[in-house]
SEGU-300614 format. One line per 8 residues: number of its first residue (from 1); their letters; for each residue x, y, z of N, C-alpha, C. Coordinates in steps of 0.02 Angstrom, whole numbers. Example, Ala and Ser with C-alpha at 12.3 -4.5 7.8 and 13.67 -1.06 7.14 Angstrom:
<recs>
1	as	660,-284,390,615,-225,390,660,-165,390  642,-112,354,684,-53,357,645,2,394
</recs>
This chain:
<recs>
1	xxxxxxxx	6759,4672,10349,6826,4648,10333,6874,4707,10328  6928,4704,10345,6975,4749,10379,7000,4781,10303  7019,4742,10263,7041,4763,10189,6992,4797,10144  6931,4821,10167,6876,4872,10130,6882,4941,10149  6935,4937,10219,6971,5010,10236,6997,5023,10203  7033,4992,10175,7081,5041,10115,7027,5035,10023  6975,5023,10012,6933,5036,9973,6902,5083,9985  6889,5112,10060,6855,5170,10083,6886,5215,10069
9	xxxxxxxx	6949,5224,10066,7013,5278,10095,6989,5322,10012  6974,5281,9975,6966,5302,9889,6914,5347,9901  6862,5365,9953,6810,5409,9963,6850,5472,10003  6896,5448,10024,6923,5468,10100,6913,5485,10149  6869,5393,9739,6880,5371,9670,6849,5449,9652  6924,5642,8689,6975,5679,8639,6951,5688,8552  6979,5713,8527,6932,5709,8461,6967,5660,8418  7018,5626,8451,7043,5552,8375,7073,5513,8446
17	xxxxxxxx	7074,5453,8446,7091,5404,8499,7155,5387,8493  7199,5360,8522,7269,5346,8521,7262,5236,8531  7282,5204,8482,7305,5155,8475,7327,5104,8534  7341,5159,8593,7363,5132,8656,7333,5154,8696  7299,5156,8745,7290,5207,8813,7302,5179,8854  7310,5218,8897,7314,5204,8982,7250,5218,8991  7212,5190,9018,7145,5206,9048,7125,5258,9098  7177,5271,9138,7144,5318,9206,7156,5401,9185
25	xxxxxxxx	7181,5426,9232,7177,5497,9234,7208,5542,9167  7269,5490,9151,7322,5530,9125,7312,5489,9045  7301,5532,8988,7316,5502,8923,7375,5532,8905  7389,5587,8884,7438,5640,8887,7474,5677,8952  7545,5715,8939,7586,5755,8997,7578,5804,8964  7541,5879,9009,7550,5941,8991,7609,5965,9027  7607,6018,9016,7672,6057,9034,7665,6078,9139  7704,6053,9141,7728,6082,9233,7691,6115,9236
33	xxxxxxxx	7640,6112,9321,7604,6160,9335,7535,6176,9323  7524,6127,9289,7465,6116,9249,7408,6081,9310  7351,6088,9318,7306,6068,9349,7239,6051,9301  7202,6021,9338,7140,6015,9304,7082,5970,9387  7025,6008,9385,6973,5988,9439,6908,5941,9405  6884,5896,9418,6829,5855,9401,6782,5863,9475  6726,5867,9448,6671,5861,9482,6650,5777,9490  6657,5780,9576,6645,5694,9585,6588,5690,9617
41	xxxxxxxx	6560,5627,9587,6486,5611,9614,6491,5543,9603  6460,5480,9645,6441,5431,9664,6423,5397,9724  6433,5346,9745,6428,5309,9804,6430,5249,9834  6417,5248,9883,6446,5171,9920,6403,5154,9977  6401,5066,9975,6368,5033,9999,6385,5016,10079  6360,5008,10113,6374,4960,10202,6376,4915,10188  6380,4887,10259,6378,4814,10258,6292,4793,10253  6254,4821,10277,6168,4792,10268,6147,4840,10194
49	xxxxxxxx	6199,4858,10138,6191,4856,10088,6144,4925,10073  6158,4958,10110,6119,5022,10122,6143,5083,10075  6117,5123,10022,6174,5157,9996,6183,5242,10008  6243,5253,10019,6264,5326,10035,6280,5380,9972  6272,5410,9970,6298,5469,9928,6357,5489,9931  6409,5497,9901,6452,5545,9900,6448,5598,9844  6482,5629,9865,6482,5695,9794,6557,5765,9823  6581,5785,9770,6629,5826,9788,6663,5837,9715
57	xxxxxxxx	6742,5835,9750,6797,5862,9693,6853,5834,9678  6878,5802,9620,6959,5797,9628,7002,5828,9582  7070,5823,9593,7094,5876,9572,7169,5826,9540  7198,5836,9505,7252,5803,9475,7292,5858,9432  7370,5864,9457,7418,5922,9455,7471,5892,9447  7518,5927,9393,7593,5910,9411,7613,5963,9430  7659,5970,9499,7689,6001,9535,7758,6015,9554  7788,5970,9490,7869,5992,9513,7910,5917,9444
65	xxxxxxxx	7949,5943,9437,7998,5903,9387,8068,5887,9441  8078,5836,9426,8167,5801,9463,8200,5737,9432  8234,5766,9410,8278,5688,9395,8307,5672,9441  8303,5589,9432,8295,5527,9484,8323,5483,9430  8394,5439,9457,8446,5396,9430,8437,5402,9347  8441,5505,9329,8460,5488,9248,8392,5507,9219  8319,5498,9248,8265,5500,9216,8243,5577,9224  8195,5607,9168,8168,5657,9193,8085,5637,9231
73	xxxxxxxx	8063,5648,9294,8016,5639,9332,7962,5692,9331  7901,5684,9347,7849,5731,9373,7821,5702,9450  7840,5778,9474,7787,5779,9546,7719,5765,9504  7661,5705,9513,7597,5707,9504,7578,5712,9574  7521,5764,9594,7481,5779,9643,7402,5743,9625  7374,5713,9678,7283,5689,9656,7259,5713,9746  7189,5732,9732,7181,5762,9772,7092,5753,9769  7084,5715,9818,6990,5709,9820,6963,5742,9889
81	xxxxxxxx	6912,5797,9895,6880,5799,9927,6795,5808,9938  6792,5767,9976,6719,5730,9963,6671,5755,10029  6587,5742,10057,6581,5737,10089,6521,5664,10071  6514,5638,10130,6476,5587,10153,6428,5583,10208  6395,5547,10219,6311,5565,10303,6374,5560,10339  6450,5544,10357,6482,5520,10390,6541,5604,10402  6512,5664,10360,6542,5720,10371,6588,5722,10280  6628,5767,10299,6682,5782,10254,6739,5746,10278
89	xxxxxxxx	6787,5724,10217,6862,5696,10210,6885,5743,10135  6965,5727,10153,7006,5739,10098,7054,5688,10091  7080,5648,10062,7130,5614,10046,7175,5650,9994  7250,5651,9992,7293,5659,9946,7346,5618,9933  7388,5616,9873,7408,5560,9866,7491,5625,9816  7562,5639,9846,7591,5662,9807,7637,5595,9755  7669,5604,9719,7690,5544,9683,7720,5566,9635  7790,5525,9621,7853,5537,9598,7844,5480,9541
97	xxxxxxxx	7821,5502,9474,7833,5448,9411,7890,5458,9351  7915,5437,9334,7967,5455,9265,7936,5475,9224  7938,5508,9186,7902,5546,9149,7891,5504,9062  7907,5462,9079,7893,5406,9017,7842,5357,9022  7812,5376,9092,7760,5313,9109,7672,5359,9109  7709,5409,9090,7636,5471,9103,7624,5471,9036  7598,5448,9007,7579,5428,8948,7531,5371,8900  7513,5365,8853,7468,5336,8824,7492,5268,8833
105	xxxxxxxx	7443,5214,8834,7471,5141,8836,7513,5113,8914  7547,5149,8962,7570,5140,9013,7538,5124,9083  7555,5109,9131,7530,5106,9197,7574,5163,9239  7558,5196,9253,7606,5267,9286,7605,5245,9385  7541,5207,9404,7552,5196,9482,7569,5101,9472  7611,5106,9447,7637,5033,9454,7719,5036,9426  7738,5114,9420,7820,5144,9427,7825,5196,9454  7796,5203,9527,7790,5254,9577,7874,5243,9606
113	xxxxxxxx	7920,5318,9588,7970,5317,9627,7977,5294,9701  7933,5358,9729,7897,5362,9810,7856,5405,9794  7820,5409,9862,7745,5456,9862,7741,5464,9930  7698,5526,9955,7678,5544,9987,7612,5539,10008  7583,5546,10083,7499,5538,10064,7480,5575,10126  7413,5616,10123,7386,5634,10191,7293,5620,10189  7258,5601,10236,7200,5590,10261,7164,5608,10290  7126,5666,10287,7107,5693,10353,7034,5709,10368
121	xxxxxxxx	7016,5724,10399,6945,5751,10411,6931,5805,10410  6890,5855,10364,6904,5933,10358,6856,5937,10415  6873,5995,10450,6927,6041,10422,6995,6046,10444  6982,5985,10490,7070,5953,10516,7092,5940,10461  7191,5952,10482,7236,5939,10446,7265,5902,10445  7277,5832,10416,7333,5790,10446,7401,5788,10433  7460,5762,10421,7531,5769,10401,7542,5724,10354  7598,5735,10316,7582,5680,10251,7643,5618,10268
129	xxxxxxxx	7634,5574,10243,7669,5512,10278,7702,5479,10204  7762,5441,10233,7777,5393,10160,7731,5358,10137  7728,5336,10088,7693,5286,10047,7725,5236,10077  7677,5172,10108,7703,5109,10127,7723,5074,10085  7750,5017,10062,7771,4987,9999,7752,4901,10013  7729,4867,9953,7686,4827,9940,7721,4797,9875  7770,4697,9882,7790,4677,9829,7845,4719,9814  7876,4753,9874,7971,4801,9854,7932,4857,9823
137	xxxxxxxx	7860,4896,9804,7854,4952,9762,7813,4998,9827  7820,5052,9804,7773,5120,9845,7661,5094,9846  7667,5079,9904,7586,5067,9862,7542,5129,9895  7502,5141,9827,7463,5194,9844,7382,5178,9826  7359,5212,9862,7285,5200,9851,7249,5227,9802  7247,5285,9814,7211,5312,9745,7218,5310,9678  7300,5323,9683,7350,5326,9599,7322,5242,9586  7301,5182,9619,7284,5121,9614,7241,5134,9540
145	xxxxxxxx	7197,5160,9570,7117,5152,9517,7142,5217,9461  7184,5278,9484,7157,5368,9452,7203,5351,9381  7254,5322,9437,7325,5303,9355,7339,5240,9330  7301,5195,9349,7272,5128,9317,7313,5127,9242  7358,5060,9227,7354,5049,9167,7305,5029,9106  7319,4993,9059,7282,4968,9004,7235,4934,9028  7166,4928,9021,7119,4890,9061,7104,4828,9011  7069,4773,9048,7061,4707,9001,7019,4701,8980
153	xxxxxxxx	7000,4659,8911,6930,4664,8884,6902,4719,8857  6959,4777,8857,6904,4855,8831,6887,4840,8758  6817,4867,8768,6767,4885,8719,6779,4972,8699  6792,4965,8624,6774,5030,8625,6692,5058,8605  6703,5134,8629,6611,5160,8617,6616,5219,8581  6549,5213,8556,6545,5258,8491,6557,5326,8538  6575,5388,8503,6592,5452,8517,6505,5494,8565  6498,5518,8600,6449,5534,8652,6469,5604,8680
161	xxxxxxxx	6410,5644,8690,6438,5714,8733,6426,5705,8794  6473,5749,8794,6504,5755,8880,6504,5838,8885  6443,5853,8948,6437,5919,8965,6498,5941,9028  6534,5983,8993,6614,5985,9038,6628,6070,9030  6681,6071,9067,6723,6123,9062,6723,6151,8977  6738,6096,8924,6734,6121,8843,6693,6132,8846  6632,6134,8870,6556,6132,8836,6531,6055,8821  6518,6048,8758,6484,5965,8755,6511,5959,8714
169	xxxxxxxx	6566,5922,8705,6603,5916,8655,6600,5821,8655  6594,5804,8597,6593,5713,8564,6661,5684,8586  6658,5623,8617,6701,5612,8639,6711,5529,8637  6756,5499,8624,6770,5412,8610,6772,5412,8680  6774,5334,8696,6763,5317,8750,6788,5241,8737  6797,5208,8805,6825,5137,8804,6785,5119,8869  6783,5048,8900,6781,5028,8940,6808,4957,8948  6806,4932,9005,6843,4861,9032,6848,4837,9101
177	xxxxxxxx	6882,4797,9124,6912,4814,9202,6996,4787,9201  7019,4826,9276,7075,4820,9274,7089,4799,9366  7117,4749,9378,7121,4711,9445,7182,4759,9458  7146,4770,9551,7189,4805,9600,7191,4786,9664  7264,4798,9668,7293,4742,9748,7298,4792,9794  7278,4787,9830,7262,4819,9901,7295,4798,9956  7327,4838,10011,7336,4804,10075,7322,4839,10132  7317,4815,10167,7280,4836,10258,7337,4817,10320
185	xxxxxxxx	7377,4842,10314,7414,4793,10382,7433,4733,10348  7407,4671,10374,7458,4608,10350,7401,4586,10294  7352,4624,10276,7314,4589,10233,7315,4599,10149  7290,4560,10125,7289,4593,10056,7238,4555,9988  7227,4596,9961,7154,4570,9922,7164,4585,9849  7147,4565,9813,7149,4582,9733,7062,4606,9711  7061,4673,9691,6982,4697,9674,6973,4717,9608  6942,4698,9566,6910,4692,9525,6893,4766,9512
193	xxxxxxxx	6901,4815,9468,6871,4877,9447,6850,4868,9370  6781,4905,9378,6744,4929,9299,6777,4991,9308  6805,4988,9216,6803,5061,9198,6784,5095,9139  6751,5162,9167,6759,5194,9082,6788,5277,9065  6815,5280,9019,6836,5319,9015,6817,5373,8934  6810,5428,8949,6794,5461,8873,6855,5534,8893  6885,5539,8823,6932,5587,8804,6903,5628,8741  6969,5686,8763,6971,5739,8718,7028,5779,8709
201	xxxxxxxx	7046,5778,8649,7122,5829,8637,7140,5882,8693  7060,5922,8705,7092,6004,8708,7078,5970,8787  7068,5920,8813,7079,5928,8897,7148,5928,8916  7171,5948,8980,7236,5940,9007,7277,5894,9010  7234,5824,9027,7284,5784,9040,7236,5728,8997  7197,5744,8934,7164,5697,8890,7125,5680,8894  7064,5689,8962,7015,5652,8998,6977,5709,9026  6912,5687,8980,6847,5734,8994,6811,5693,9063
209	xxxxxxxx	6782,5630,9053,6748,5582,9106,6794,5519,9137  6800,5507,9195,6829,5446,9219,6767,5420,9268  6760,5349,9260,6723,5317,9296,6744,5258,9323  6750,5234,9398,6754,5170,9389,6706,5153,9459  6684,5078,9473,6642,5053,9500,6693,4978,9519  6703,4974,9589,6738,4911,9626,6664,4886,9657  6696,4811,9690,6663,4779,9726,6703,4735,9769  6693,4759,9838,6731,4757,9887,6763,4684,9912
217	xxxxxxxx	6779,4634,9920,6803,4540,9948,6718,4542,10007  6702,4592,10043,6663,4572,10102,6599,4583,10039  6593,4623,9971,6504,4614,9948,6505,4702,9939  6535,4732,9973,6515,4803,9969,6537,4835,9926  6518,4886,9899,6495,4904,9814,6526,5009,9828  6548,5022,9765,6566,5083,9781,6583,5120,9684  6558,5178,9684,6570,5188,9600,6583,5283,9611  6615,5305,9575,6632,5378,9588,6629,5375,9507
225	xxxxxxxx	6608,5443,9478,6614,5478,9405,6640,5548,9416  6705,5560,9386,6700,5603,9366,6713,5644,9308  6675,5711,9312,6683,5753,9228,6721,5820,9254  6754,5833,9178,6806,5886,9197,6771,5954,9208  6770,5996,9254,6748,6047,9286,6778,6118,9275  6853,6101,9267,6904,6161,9279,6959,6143,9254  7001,6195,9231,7092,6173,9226,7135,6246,9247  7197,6241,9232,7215,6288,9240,7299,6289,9230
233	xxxxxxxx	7351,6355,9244,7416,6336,9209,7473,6341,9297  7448,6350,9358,7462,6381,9427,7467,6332,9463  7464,6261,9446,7482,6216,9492,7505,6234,9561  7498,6221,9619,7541,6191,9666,7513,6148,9701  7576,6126,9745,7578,6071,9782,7538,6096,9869  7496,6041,9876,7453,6058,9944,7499,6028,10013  7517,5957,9979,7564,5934,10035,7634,5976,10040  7652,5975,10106,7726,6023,10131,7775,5951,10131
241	xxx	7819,5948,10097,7854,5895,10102,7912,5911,10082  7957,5846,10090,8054,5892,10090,8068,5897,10039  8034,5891,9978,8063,5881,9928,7997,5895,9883
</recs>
C-alpha cells in the first residue's frame, strides 16, 4: 500500500515531572544553538512479515530564531541517519515553530509555520524541498511522531535508569498512543503510534529515551528507541535554505 511510503520515510523514528507534557522530543526550549544526538536502534517489518534491523543516529537542534506575524520562532532542525540490508539513508526535516508551542503540554508539529525537508541516500545528497501541506497546514513526517503532542491514555511509570550521555540517571517516564495522519499523493491514512517516553532536568531538550512503535493500514510493523548519546552548545543547520 502506497501510504506505508511515507511510514518508511521515518527510517529514511528528568528528575521531577511537569503536570503537562508533550510527549515527543521536546519537554523544554534550551537556548539557540543547542543540539543534542540519540543513538537509534529498532526495526521494521515487510510485507511477508520478515524483520529488518535498523540502527543509527538522530539528532534534534535549534538553528536559528525569527519572528513571524509578531511571534518569537525557532528554526527546529531533526535529523535521522540510519542504515538498513537496503544500504544507508538520511532524512531531514527543517521547521519553523513559535516558540510557545516548544514546550511542556503542547503539540509543536501541528503549528509548523513552514518546513523544509531533504531525503537521500548516503552518500548522495539530495536538495531540500517545501513541506507539502495537508488540511491548509505544512505536513511533515518525522516532526509527525519526534514532536507529537499530549498522548492518550498515558500511564505514568515508576522512575527507571537510563544508561545515557548523564550516566544512569532515574528517570519518570509516561506512556500512551497518539494518532498520526499521513499522506502519499492523493492518499491518506490515520496511524496509530505507542509511545514512551522517560525525562530528565539536566538533558537538553528534557528527554533522556524516546520510543515509539506504529503499525502500518497494510499490517506492517516498525518501532525505533532512542537514548540520549550526546549534546552540545554549536548547533547548525545541515540544510542550505533561503532563510
Amino acid at each position: 500500500m502506497r501510504i506505508y511510503l511515507a511510514i518508511a520515510i521515518l527510517w529514511a523514528v528528568v528528575a521531577s515531572v511537569s503536570s503537562a507534557w508533550a510527549d515527543g522530543l521536546i519537554l523544554k526550549l534550551p537556548a539557540d544553538e543547542t543540539w543534542a544526538v540519540y543513538k537509534a536502534e529498532g526495526y521494521k517489518t515487510s510485507g511477508d512479515q520478515s524483520k529488518e534491523q535498523v540502527s543509527g543516529w538522530f539528532r534534534i537542534s535549534s538553528v536559528g530564531k525569527k519572528m513571524e506575524s509578531g511571534e518569537p520562532c525557532r528554526w527546529i532542525e531533526l535529523e535521522n541517519s540510519y542504515k538498513t540490508d537496503a544500504g544507508e539513508r538520511r532524512w531531514t526535516e527543517k521547521l519553523l515553530i513559535p516558540e510557545k508551542y516548544l514546550t511542556a503540554g503542547q503539540a509543536p508539529a501541528e503549528h509548523i509555520v513552514r518546513g523544509y525537508f531533504e531525503f537521500d541516500h548516503l552518500p548522495m545528497e539530495g536538495k531540500p524541498a517545501l513541506l507539502p501541506k495537508l488540511d491548509g497546514k505544512p505536513h511533515t513526517r518525522g516532526a509527525a511522531y519526534y514532536l507529537c503532542g499530549p498522548i492518550a491514555g498515558a500511564e505514568e511509570l515508576p522512575p527507571a535508569a537510563v544508561t545515557c550521555k548523564l550516566g544512569e540517571p532515574l528517570c519518570p517516564g509516561r506512556k500512551g498512543t497518539y494518532l498520526v495522519k499521513l499522506q502519499n499523493g492523493p492518499q491518506t491514512a490515520e496511524v496509530s503510534c505507542a509511545i514512551e517516553v522517560r525525562t530528565h532536568d539536566d538533558a537538553p531538550f528534557g528527554v533522556v529515551m524516546f520510543q515509539h512503535s506504529i503499525t502500518g493500514p497494510d499490517g506492517r510493523e516498525a518501532m525505533m528507541k532512542l537514548v540520549l548519546d550526546d549534546f552540545g552548545p554549536t548547533a547548525r543547520s545541515r540544510l542550505a535554505t533561503a532563510e
